[in-house]
Backbone as a ProteinNet text record, in pm:
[ID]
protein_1_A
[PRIMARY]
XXXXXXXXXXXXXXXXXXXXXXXXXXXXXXXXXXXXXXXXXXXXXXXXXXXXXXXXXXXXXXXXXXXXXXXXXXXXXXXXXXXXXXXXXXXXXXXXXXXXXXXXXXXXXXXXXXXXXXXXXXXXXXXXXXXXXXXXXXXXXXXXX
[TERTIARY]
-5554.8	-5600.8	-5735.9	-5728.9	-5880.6	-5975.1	-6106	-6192	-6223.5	-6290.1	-6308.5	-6492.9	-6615.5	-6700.1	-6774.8	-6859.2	-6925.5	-7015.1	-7062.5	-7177.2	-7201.1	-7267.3	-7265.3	-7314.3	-7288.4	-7341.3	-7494.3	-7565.4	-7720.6	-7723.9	-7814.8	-7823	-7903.3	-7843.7	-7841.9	-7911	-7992.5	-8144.2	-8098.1	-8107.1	-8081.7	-8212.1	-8255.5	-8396.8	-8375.5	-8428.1	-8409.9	-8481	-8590.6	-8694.1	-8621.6	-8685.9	-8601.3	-8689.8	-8568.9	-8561	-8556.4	-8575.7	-8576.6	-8430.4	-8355.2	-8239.8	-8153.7	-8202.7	-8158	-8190	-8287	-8351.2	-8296.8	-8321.1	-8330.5	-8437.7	-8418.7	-8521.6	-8689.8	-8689	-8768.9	-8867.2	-8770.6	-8803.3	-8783.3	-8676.1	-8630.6	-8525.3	-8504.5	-8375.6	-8244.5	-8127.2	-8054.3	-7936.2	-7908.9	-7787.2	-7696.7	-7636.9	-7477.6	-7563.3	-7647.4	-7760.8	-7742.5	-7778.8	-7779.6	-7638.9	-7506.8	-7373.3	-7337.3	-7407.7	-7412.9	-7494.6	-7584.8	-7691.3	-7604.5	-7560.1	-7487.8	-7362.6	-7259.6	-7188.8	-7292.7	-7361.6	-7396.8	-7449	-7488.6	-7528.4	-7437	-7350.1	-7224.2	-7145.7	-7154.6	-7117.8	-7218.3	-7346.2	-7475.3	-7433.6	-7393.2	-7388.8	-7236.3	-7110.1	-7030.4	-7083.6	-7148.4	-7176.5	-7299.8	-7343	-7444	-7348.4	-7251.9	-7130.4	-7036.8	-7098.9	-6997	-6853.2	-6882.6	-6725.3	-6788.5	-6755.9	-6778.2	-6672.6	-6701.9	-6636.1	-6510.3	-6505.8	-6429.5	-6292.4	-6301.3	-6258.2	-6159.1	-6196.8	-6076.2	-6004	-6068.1	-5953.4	-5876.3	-5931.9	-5802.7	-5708.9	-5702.3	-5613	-5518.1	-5622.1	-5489.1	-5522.5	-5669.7	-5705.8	-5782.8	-5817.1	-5925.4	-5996.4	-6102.5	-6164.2	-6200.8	-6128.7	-6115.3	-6238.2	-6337.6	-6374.6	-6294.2	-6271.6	-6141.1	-6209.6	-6335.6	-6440.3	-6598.1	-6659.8	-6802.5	-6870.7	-7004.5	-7037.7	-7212.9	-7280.4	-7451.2	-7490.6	-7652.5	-7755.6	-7868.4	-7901.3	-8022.4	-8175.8	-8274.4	-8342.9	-8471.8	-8499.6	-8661.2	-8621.6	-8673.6	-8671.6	-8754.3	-8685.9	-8742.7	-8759.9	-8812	-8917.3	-8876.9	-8935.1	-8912.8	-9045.9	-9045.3	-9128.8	-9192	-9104.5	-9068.1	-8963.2	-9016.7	-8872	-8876.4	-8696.1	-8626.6	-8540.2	-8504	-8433.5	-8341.8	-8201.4	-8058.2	-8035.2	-8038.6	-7963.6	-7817.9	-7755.2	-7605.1	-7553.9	-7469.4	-7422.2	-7255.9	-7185.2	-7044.5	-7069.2	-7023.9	-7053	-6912.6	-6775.2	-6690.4	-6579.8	-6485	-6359	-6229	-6168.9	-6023.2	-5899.7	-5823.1	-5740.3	-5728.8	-5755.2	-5780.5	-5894.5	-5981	-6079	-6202.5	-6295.9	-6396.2	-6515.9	-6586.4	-6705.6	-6817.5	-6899.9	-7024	-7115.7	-7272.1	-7350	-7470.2	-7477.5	-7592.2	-7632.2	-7832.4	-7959.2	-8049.2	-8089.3	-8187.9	-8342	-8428.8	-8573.8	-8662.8	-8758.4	-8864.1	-8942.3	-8974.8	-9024.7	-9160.4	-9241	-9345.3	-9322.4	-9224	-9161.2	-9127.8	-9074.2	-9043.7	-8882	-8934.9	-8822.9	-8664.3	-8595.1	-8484.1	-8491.1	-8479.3	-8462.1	-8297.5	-8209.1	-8085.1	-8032.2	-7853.8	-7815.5	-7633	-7611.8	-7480.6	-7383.1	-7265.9	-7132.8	-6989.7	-6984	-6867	-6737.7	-6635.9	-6527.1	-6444.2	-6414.4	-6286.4	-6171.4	-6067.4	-5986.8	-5920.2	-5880.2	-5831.9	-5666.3	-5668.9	-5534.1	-5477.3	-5321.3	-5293.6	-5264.8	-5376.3	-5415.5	-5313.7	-5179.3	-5109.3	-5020	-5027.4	-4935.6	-4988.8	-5166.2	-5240.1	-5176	-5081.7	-5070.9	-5172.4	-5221.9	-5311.2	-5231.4	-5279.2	-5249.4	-5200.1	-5124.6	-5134.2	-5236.7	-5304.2	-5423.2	-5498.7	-5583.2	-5726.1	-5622.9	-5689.1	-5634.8	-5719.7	-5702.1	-5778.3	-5895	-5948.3	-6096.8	-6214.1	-6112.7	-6213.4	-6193.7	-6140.2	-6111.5	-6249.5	-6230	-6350.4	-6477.9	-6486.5	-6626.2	-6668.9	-6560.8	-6603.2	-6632.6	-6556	-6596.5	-6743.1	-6782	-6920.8	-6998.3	-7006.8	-7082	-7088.9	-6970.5	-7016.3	-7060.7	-7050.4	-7087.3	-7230.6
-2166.5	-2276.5	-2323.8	-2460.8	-2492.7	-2523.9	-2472.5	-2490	-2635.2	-2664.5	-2828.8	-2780.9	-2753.6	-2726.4	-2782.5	-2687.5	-2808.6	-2836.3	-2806.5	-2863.9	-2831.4	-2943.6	-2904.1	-2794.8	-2790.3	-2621.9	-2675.9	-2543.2	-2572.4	-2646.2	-2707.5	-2787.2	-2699.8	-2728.6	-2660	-2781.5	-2740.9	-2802.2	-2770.8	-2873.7	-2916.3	-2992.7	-2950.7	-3010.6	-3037	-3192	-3270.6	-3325	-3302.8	-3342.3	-3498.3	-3608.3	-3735.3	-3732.9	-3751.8	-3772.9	-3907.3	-3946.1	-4073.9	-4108.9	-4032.2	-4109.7	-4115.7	-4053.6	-4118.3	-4209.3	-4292.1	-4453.2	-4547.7	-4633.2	-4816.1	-4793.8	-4947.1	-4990.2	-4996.5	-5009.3	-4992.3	-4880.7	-4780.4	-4654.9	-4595.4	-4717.6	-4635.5	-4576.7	-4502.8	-4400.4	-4480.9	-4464.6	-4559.6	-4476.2	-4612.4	-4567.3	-4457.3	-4453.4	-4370.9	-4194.8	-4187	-4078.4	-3970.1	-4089.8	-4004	-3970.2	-4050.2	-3965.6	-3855	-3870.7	-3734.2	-3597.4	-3636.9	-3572.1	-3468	-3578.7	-3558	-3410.5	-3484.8	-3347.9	-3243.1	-3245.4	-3119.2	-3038.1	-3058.8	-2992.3	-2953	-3032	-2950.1	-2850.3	-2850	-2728.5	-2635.8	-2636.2	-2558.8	-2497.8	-2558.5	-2481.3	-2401.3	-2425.2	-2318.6	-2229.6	-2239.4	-2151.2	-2042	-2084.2	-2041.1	-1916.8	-1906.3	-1835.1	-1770.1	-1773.5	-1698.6	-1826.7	-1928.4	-1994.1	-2056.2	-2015	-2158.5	-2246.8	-2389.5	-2460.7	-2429.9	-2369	-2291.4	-2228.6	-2149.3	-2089.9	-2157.3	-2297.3	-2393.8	-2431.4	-2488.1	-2543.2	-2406	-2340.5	-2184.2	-2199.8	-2229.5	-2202.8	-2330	-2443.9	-2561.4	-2628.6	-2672.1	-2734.5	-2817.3	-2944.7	-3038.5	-3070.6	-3082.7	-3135.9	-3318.9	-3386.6	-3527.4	-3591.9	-3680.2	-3771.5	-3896.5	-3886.4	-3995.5	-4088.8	-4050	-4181.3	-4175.3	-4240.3	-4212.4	-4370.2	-4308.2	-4408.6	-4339.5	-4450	-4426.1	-4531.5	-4529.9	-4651.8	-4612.1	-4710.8	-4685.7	-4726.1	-4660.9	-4739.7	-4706.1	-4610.7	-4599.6	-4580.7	-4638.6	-4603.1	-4494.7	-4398.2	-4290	-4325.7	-4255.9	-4307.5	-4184.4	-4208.4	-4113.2	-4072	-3953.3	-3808.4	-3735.2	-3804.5	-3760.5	-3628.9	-3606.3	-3431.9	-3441.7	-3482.6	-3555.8	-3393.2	-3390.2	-3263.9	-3337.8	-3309	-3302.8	-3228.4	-3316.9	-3175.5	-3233.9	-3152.4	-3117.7	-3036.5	-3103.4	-3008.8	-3042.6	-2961.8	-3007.2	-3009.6	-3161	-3259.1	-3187	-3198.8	-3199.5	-3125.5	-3060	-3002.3	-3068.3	-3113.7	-3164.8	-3184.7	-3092.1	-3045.2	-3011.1	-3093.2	-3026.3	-3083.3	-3210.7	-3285.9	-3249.8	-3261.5	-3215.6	-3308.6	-3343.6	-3423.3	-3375.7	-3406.7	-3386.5	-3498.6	-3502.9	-3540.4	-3497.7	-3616.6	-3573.6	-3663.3	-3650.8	-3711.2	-3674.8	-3771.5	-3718.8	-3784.1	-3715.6	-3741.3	-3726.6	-3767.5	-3739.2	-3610.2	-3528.7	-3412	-3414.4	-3521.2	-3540.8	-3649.2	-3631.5	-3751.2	-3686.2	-3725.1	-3672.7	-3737.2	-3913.4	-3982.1	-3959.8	-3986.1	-3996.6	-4125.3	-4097.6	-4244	-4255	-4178	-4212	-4133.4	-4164.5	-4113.4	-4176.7	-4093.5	-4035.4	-3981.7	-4026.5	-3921.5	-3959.8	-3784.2	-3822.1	-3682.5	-3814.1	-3700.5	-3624.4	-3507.6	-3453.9	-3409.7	-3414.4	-3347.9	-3277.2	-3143.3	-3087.5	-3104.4	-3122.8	-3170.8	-3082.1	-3083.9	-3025.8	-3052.3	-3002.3	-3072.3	-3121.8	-3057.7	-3153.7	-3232.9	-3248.7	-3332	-3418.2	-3418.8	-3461.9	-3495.3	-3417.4	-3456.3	-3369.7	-3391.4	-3331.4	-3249.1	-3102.7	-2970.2	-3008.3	-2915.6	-2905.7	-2831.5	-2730.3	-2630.3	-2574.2	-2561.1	-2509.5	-2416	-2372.8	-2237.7	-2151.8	-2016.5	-1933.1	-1899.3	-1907.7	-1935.7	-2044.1	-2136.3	-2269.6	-2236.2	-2192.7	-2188.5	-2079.1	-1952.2	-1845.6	-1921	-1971.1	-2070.6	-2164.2	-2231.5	-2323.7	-2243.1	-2145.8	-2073.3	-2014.2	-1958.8	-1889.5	-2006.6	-2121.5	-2242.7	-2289	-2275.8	-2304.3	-2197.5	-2100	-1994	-2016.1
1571.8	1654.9	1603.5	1621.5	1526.4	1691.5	1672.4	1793.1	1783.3	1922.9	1896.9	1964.2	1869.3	1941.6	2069.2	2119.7	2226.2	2188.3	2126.6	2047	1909.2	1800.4	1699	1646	1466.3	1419.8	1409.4	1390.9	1317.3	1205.3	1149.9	1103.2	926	832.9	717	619	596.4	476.8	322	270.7	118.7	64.7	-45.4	-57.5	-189.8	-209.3	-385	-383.1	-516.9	-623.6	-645	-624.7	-688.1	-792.3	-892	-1047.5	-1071.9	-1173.2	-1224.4	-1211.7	-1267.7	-1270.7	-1134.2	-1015.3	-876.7	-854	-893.2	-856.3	-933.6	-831.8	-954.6	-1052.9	-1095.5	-1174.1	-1087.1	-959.8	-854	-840.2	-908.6	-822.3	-735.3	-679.3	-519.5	-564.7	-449.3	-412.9	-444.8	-549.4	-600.9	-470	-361.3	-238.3	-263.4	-396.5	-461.3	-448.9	-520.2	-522.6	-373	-263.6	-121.9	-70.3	-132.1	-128.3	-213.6	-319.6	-414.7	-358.2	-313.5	-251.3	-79	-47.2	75.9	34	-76.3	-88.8	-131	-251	-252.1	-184.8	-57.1	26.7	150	170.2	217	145.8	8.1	-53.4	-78.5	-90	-41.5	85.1	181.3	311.3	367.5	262.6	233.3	186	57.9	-6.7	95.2	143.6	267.2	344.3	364.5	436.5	350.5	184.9	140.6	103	90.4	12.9	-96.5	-186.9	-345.8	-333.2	-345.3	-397.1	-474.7	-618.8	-691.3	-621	-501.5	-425.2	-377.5	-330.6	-282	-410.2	-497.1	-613.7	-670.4	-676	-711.4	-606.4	-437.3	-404.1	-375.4	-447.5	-453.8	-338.2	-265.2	-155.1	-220.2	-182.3	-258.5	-74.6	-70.7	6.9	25.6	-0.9	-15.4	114.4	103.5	222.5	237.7	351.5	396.6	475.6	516.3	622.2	536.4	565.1	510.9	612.9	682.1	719.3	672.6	640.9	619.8	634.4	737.7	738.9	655.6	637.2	515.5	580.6	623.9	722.2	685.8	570.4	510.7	311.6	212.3	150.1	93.4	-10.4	-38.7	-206.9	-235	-384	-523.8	-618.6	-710.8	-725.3	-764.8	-737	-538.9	-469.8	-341.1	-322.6	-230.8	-201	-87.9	-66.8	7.3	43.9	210.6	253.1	351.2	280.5	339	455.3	555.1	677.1	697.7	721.8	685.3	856.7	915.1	1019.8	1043.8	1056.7	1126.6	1286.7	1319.4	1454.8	1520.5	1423.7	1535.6	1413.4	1487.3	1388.2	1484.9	1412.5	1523.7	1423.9	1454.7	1419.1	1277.5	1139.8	1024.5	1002.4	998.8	962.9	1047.8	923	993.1	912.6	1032.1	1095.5	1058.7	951.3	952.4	984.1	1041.3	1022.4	922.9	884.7	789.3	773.1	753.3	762	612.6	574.2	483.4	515.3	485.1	514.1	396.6	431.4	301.5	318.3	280.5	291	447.7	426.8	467.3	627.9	617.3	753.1	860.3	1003.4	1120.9	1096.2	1067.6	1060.2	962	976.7	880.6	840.3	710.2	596.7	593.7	601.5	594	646.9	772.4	868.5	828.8	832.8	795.9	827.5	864.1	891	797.9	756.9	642.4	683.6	725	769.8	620.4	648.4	533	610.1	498	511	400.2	416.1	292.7	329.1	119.8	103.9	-37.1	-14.6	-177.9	-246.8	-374.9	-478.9	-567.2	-575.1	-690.2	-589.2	-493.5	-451.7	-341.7	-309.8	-247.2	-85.8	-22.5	95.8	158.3	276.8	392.7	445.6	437.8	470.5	650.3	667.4	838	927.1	846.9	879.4	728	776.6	704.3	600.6	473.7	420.3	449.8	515.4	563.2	476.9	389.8	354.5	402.2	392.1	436.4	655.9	684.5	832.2	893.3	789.3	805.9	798.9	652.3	679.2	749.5	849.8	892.6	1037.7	1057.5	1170.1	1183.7	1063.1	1056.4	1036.5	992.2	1053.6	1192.4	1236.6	1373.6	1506.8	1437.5	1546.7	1571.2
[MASK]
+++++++++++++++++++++++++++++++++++++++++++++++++++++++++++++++++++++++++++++++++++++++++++++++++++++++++++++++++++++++++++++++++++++++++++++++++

């Protein structure tokens, strides 16, 4: 049975040095960057519980995003260190709901606010599983506890 929480998990910190090559020509934070930014820190925070990435493609699960929504509402700069918080909002039935915010190290505010649903699917034949494969189900459990 997949839980449907009552409230979200804690909220899991990802922290990135912007590099030159995350920006424009500007210097700012180039948009694609903070979706890159975004997964890796949802796989930072498996890995936080004990799952690698790796782990799913051995057993033939791909983690696909099937929604993605982000506002963009402060720009962040290059040579700034920018911290990803990462939480699962909601689990319902296989897809699962994260929010995620990124900030500038030195801010209260969030510069960018985020929710990107998944669902895992199998990989050679890309249909959407009916339930978790019991690795990704454990981790998502020890996230939300």
């Amino acid at each position: 049975m997949n839980p449907i929480p009552t409230q979200s998990s804690p909220w899991f910190e990802y922290y990135v040095h912007v590099q030159p090559r995350h920006t424009d020509y500007a210097g700012v934070v180039w948009h694609g960057s903070c979706l890159e930014w975004m997964e890796a820190a949802r796989i930072a925070a498996f890995r936080t519980v004990g799952l690698e990435y790796s782990e799913l493609v051995q057993v033939g699960c791909d983690l696909p995003v099937i929604d993605v929504s982000v506002r963009y509402q402060k720009v962040i700069k290059m040579g700034e260190v920018a911290i990803v918080k990462s939480r699962i909002s909601r689990f319902e039935k296989v897809r699962l709901y994260w929010d995620q915010q990124v900030f500038c190290a030195d801010d209260k505010k969030p510069c960018i606010v985020g929710e990107v649903t998944l669902v895992p699917v199998q990989s050679e034949s890309g249909r959407i599983l009916r339930r978790l494969p019991q690795l990704l189900q454990d981790a998502v459990d020890k996230i939300l506890c």
